[in-house]
C-alpha positions in Angstrom: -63.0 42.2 16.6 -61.0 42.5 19.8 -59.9 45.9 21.1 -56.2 44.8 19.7 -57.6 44.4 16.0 -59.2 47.2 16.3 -56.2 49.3 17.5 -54.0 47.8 15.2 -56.8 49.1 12.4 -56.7 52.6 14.0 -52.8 53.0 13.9 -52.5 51.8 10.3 -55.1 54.5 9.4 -52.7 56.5 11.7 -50.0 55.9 9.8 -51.7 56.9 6.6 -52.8 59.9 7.5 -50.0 61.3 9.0 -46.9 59.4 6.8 -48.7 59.2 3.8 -47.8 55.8 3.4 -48.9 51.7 3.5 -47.7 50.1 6.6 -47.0 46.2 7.6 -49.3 45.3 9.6 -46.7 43.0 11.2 -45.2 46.5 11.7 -47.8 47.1 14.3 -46.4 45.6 17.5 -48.9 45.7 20.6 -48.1 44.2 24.1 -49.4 44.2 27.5 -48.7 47.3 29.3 -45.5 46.3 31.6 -46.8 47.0 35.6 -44.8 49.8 36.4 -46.4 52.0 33.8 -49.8 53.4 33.3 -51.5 51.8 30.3 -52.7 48.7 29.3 -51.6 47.7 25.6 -47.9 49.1 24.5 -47.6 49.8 20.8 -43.8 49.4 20.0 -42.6 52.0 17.9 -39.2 51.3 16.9 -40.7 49.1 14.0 -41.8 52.5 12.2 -39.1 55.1 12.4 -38.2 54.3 9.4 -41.7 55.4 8.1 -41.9 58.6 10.3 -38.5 59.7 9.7 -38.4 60.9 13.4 -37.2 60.2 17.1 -38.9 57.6 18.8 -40.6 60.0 21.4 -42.1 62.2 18.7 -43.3 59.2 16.6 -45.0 57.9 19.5 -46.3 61.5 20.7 -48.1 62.1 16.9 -49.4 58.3 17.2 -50.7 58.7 20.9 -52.4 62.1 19.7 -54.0 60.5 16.6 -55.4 57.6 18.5 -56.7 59.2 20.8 -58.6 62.5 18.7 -59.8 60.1 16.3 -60.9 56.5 18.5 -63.3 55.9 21.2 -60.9 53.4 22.5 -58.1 55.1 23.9 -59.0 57.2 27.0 -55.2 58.5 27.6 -51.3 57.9 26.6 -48.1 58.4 28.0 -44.7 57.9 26.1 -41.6 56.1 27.5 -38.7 56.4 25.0 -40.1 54.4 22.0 -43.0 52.7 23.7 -46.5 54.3 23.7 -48.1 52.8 26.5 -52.0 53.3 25.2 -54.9 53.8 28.3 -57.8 51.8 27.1 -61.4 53.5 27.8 -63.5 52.1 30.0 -66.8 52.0 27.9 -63.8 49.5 25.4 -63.6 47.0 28.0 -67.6 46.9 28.9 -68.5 46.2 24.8 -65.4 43.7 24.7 -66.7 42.5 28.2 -70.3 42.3 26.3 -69.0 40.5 23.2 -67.4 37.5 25.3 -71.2 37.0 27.0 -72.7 36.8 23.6 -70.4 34.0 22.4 -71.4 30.5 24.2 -67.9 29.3 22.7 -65.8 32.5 22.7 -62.4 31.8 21.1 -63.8 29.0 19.1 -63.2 29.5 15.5 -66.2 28.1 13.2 -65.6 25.3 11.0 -67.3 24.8 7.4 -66.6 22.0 4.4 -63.4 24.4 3.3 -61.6 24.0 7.0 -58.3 21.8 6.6 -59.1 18.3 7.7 -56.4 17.2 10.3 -56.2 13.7 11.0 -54.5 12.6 14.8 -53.4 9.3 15.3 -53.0 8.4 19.2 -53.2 5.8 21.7 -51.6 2.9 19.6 -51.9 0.2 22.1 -51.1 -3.3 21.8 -53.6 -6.3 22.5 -51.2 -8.2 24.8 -51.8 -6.1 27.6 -53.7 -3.3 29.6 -53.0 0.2 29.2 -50.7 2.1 31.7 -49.5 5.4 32.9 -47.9 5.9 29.3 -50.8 5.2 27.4 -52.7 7.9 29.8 -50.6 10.6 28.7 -50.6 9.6 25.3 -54.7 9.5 25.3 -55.1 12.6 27.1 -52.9 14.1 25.0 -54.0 13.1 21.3 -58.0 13.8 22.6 -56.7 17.3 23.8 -54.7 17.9 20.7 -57.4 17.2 18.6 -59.9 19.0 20.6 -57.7 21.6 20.3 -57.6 21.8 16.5 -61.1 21.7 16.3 -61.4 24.8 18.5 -58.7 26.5 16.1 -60.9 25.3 12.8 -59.8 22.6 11.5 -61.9 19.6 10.6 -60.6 16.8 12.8 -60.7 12.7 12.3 -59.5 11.0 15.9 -58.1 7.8 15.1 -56.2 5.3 16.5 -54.1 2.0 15.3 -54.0 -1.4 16.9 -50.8 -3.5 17.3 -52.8 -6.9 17.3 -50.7 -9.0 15.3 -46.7 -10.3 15.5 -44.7 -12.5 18.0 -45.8 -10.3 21.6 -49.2 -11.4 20.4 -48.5 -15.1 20.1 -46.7 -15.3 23.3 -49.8 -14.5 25.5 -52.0 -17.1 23.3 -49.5 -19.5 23.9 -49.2 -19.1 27.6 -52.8 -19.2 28.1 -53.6 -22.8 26.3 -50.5 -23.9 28.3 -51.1 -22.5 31.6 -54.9 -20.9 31.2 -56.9 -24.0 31.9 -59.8 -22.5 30.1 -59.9 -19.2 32.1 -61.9 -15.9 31.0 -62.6 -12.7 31.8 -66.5 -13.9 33.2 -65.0 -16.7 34.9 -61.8 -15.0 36.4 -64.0 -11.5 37.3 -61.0 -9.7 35.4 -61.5 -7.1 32.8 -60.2 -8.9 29.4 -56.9 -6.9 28.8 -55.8 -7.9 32.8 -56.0 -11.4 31.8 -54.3 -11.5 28.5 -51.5 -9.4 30.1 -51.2 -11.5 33.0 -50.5 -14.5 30.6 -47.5 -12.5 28.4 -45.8 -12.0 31.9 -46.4 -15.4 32.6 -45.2 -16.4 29.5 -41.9 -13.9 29.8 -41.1 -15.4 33.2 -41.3 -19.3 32.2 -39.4 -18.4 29.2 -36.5 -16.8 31.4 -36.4 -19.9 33.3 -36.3 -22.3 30.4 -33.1 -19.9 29.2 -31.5 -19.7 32.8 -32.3 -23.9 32.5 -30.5 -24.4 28.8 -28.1 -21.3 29.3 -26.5 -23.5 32.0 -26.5 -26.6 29.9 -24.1 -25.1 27.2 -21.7 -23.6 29.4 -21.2 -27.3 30.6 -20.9 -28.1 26.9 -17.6 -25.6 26.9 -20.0 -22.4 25.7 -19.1 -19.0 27.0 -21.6 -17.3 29.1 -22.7 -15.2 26.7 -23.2 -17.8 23.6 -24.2 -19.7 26.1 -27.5 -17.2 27.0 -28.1 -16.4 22.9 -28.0 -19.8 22.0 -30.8 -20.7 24.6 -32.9 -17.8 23.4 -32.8 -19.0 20.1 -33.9 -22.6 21.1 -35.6 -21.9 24.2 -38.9 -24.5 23.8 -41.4 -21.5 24.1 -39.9 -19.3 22.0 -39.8 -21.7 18.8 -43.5 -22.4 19.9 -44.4 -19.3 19.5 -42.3 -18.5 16.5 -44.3 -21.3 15.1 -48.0 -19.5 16.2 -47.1 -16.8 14.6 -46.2 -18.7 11.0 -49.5 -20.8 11.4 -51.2 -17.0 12.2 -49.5 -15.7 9.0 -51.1 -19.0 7.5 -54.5 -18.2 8.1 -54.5 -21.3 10.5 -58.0 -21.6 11.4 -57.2 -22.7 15.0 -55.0 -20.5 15.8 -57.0 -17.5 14.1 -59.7 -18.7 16.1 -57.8 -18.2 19.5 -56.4 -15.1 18.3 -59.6 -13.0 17.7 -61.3 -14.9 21.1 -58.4 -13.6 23.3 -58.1 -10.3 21.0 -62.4 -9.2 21.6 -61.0 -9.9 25.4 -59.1 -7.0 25.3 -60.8 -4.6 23.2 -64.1 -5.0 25.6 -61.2 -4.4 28.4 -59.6 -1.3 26.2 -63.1 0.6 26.0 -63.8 0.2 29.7 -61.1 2.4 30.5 -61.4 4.8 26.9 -64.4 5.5 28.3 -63.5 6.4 32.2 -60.6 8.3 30.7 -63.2 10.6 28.5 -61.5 9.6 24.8 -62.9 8.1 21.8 -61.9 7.6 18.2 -63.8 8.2 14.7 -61.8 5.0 13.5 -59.9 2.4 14.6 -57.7 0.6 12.2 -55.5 -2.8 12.9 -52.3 -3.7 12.2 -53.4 -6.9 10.7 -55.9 -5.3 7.9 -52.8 -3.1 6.9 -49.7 -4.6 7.0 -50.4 -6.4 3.5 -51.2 -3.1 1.8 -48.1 -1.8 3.1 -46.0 -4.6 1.5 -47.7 -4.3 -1.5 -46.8 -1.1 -1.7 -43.4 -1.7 -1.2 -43.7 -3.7 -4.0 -45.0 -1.6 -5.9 -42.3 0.8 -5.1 -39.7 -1.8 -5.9 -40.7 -2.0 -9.3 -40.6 1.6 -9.8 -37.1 2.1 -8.6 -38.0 4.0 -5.4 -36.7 1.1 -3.2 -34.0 -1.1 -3.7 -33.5 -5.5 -3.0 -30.0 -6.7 -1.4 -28.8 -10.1 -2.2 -30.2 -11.7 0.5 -33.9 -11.1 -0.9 -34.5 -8.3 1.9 -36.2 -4.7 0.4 -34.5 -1.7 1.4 -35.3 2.4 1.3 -32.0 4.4 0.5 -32.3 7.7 2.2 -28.4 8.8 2.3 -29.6 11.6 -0.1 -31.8 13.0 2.8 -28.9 13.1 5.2 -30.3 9.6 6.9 -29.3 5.7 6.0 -30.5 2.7 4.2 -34.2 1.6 5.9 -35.7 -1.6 5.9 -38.7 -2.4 4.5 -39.1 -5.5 4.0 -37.2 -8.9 5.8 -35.4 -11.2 3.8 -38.4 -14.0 4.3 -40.5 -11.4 3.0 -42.5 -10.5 6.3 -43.1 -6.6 7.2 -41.8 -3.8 9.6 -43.4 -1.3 11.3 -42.4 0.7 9.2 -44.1 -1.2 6.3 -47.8 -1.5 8.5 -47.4 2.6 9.0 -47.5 2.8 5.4 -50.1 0.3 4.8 -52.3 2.5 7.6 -51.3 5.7 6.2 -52.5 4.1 2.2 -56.0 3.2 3.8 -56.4 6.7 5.8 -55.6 8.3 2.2 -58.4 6.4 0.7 -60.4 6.6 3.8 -60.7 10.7 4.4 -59.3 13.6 1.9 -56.4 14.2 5.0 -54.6 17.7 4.7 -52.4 17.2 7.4 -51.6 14.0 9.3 -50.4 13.7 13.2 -48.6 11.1 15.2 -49.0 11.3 18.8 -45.9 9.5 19.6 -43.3 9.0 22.2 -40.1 10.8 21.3 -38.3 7.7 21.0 -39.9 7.2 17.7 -38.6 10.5 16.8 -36.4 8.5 13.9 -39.1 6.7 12.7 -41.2 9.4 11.5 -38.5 11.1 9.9 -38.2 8.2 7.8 -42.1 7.6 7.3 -42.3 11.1 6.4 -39.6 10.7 3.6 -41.5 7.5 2.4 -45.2 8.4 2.3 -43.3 11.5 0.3 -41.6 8.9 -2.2 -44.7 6.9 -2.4 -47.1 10.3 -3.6 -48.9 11.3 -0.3 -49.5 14.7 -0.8 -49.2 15.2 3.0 -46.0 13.0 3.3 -43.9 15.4 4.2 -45.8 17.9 6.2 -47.1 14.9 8.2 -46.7 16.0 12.1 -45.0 13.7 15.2 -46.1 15.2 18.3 -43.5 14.0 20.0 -43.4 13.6 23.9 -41.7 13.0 26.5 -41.8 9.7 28.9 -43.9 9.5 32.3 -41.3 8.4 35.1 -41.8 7.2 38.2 -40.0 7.5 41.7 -38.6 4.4 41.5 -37.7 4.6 37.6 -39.5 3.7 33.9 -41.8 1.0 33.6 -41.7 -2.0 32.2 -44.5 -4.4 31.0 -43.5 -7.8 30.5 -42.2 -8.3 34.3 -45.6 -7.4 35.5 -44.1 -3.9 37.1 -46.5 -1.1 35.4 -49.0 1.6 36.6 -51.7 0.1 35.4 -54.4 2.8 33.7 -57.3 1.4 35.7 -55.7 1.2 38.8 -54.3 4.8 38.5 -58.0 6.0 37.9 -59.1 4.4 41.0 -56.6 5.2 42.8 -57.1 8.8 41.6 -60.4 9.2 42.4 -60.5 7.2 46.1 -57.5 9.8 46.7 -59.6 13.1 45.2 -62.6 11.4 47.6 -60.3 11.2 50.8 -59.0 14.5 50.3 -62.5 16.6 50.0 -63.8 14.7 52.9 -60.8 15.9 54.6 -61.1 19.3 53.8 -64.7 19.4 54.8 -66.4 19.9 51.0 -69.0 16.8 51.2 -70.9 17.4 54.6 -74.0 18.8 52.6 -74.0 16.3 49.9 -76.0 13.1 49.3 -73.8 10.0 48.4 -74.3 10.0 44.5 -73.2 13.7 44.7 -70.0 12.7 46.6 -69.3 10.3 44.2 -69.9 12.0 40.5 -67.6 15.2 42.3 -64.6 12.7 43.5 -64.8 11.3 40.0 -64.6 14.6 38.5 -61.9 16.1 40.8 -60.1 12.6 40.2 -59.6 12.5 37.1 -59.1 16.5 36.7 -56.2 16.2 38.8 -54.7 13.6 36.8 -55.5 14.9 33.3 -54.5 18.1 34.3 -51.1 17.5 36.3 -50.3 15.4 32.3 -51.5 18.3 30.3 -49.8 20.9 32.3 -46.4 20.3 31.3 -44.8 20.7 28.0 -45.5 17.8 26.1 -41.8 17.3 25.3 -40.9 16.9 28.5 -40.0 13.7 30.4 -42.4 14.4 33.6 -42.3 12.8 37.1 -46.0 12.0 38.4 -46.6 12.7 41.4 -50.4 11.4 42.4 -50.1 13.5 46.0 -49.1 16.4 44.6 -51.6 16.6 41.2 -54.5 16.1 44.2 -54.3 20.1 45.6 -56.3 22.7 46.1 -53.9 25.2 46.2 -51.2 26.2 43.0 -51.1 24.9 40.0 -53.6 22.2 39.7 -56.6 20.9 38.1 -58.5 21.0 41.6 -57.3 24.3 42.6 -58.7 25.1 39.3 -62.1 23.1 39.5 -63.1 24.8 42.8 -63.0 28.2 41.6 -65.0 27.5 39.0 -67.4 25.9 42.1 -67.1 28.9 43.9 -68.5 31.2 40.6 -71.0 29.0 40.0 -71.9 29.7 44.1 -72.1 33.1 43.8 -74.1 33.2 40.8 -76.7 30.7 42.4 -76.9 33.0 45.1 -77.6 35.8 43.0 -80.5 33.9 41.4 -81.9 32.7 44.3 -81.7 36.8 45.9 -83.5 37.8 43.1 -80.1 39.7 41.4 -80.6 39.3 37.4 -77.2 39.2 35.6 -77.6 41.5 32.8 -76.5 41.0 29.3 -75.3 44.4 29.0 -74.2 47.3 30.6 -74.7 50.7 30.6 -72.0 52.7 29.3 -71.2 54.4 32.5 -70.5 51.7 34.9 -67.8 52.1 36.8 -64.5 49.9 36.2 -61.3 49.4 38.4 -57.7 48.8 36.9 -58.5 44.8 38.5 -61.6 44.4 36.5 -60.0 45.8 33.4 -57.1 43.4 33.6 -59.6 40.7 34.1 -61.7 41.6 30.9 -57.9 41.5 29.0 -57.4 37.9 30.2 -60.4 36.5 29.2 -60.5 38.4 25.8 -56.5 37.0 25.7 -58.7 33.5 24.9 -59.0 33.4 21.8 -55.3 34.2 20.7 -54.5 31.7 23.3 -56.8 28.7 21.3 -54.7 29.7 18.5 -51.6 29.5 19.4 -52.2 26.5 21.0 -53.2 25.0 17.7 -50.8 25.5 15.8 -48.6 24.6 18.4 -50.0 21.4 19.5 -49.7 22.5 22.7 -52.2 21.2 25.7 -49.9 23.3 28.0 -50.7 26.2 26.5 -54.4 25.9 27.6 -53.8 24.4 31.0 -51.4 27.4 32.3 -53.7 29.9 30.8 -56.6 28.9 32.6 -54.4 28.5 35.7 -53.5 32.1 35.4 -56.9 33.2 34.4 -58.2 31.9 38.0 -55.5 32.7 39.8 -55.8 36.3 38.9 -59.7 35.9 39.4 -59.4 34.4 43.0 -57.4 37.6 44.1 -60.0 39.5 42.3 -62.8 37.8 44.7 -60.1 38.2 48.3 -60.1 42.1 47.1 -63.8 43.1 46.0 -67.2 42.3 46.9 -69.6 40.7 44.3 -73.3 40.0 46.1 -72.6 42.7 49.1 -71.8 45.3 46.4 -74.3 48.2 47.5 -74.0 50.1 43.7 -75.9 48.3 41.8 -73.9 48.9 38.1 -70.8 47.6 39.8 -72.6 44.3 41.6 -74.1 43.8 37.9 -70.2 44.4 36.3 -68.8 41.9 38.5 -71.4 39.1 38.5 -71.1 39.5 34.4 -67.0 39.4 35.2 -67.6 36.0 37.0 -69.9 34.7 34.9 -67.3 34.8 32.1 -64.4 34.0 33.7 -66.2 30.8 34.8 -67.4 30.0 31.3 -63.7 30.6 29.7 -62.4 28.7 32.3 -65.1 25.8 31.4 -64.0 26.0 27.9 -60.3 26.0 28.2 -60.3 23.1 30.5 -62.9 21.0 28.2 -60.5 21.4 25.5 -58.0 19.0 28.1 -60.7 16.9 28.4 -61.8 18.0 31.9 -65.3 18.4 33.5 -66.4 21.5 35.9 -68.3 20.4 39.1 -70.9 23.0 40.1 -70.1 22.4 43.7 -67.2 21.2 45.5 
């Protein structure tokens, strides 16, 4: 137990003893010790006058005096109006200093058979094109999510669903048997989701010529420019082409279900090229075209119970006025699917697939409606986790020059940003003088690392609700809030404790009770120990940020720690041990924290 839960133990045994009476314990109400005051945790009184029947400054005096007769952990108090600002004892912070060495994953909460299992849904990509700067954030943030829920013990199943059927699919199969000439990823040297999206923005820009073409044809027939534009849509040669893929797909056409899972392998050995440079994998992957006839079944199904309702035109509709939202619909009047139908297709075969407790959808906040809806549905339908089910929803990545959009060509593509990422970490620690002792497969696993750090971390930084400007330049600093300014402290720990080792300085794993400890070591010791709060909250919070500021702060307050005191050149011998144990905590927390975004350590840097 931390020195918090054990103070809050000792002043409801206060309480007892000296009110005769049960207290809360949300009563008890500790905080950090504000700067101007001597102390370092601040029980708030003001919760329990109406226990002690007494002034503020005498219900704190009678508390302060308990604690400290009867605990080893308070070393002093002083009272400022209703705030008893507690002096923790030294020999406190070396045991709680001790119990963070003795757990390899301090903070982490074990997990058995009983832990909730938490099922997180992200990355959702479609298999008409590469993955971009959106589908970065999205990744990094569902991996970190779920990381993160592991950490705060839950059971956790990664998945992810593939958009590989429907017409966006059809239009780059048509465009490559018209335009393709037999082209691959082996023959073309490009990875396999490159070439398929090259051919649905070739076939976006033939189809906006064929439209400008017809478009000009039917204003010469007396059509207005704008019936002039939707009627050549509509009959726009491609278009009814691939209109007609699609109903031979539907078909089970073997042809055409041939092409389809040629061009579709393309892009999934494409897909796990850059899953695995990004760091993220799934426990299942499920498809869009495996669930969206379980999803109109059970619409169906629904139908004939009276959950849903059928208009005249044959279409199948959800009426959700009673929940304060409108009609949804389920089903088109040809009968084909919606989204909304294929989500609760997917969510039917999770169901049967894993014994979920809680379901989330990392999801742009533009689907914010959507889920609202499923939510309702799965709820209607029986799923016991229908309406607890969770949208993490975020915010969009902008650019300088505005949003992106994929079918004129005009995205950040995801391989070329972790490129670029990592030639930019290289250029700047050559730069900055950090390589001239390294051999080249040393330079290049540390630019890698420091690459992608930067990126992950400058996307995990911010709240996830956020729309967030990226800034490539900026993410790649070693000073302020970034994950290289962050990575080479770590370095610099793991420095000093080589050194140690190689002057023949052991790093205890305790120390005496005696040792010496300043009011910068003890605030140290409180960060670190804040860890496992902070996993916590970020749990239940779904909150990334959470982690990334906290180890920002953590090593921001350690690096002014290092400018202050000596470690190594430290002639007392109790103190050089305290403060090699000191940093060789902080760097381990640090480690922890930042794995949990998805982020490696380098040792040197």
């Amino acid at each position: 137990m931390d020195i918090q839960g054990k103070l809050k133990e000792a002043a409801l045994q206060a309480i007892k003893e000296l009110y005769h009476t049960e207290a809360d314990e949300k009563l008890i109400q500790l905080q950090k010790t504000k700067r101007e005051f001597e102390g370092h945790l601040t029980l708030v009184v003001f919760p329990l006058l109406r226990i002690s029947r007494k002034k503020p400054e005498e219900t704190a005096n009678d508390l302060g005096k308990y604690l400290q007769q009867h605990t080893e952990l308070i070393a002093g108090y002083n009272v400022v109006k209703g705030f008893l600002n507690l002096v923790i004892a030294s020999q406190a912070w070396l045991s709680l200093l001790e119990d963070v060495a003795a757990q390899e994953q301090y903070g982490f909460k074990p997990i058995s058979e009983a832990s909730p299992l938490v099922m997180i849904e992200y990355s959702s990509p479609n298999t008409n094109k590469p993955l971009h700067l959106g589908h970065v954030r999205n990744n990094l943030l569902g991996w970190s999510v779920a990381q993160i829920a592991q950490a705060g013990g839950n059971r956790v199943v990664k998945t992810n669903i593939v958009n590989d059927r429907g017409i966006h699919i059809c239009k780059s199969m048509l465009a490559w048997l018209k335009y393709g000439n037999g082209e691959t990823p082996q023959s073309s040297g490009k990875k396999g989701d490159h070439l398929i999206g090259d051919y649905y923005v070739a076939f976006d820009k033939h189809y906006r010529q064929e439209i400008k073409e017809l478009a000009q044809k039917f204003e010469a027939q007396g059509f207005t420019a704008e019936e002039a534009k939707a009627k050549a849509e509509t009959e726009a040669p491609l278009m009814q082409e691939a209109r007609e893929m699609l109903r031979k797909w539907e078909q089970n056409d073997s042809e055409v279900r041939n092409l389809w899972k040629k061009m579709n392998d393309w892009v999934y050995e494409g897909f796990d090229e850059t899953y695995k440079a990004l760091g993220v994998s799934f426990d299942k992957i499920y498809y869009e075209s495996q669930t969206y006839l379980v999803g109109k079944a059970l619409v169906e199904e629904g139908l004939k119970k009276g959950l849903f309702f059928r208009k005249d035109d044959g279409s199948v509709w959800a009426d959700l006025t009673a929940d304060g939202l409108d009609e949804k619909l389920l089903l088109r009047a040809d009968g084909t699917s919606v989204y909304m139908t294929q989500d609760i297709g997917t969510a039917k075969l999770r169901y049967e697939d894993y014994p979920i407790d809680r379901m989330v959808y990392v999801v742009g906040n533009e689907q914010n409606y959507h889920f609202q809806v499923l939510s309702l549905l799965l709820d209607r339908l029986g799923f016991k986790w229908g309406k607890s089910l969770v949208h993490f929803s975020y915010g969009m990545v902008e650019l300088p020059n505005g949003k992106m959009k994929s079918r004129e060509g005009t995205v950040v593509d995801a391989d070329d940003l972790i490129e670029g990422m990592i030639a930019e970490a290289r250029r700047t620690i050559e730069e900055a003088g950090k390589f001239d002792d390294m051999e080249e497969k040393e330079k290049t696993e540390v630019a890698r690392i420091v690459g992608l750090g930067a990126l992950k971390y400058f996307l995990l930084k911010v709240d996830a609700r956020k729309n967030m400007l990226f800034n490539p330049e900026e993410s790649i600093d070693f000073n302020g809030n970034t994950g290289p300014f962050i990575q080479y402290t770590y370095a610099r720990i793991r420095s000093v404790l080589r050194k140690a080792i190689e002057a023949g300085i052991q790093i205890p794993n305790t120390l005496p009770q005696q040792t010496p400890i300043n009011n910068k070591e003890t605030e140290l010791i409180q960060r670190i120990s804040d860890f496992a709060n902070i996993i916590q909250d970020a749990a239940n919070d779904f909150s990334p940020s959470t982690i990334a500021n906290y180890c920002y702060e953590l090593v921001k307050e350690y690096n002014q720690f290092y400018h202050d005191y000596s470690i190594l050149r430290e002639e007392n011998e109790q103190i050089r041990a305290l403060r090699l144990v000191l940093s060789q905590q902080v760097a381990k927390v640090v480690s922890l924290g930042m794995g949990l975004l998805g982020i490696e350590m380098p040792e040197r840097m």
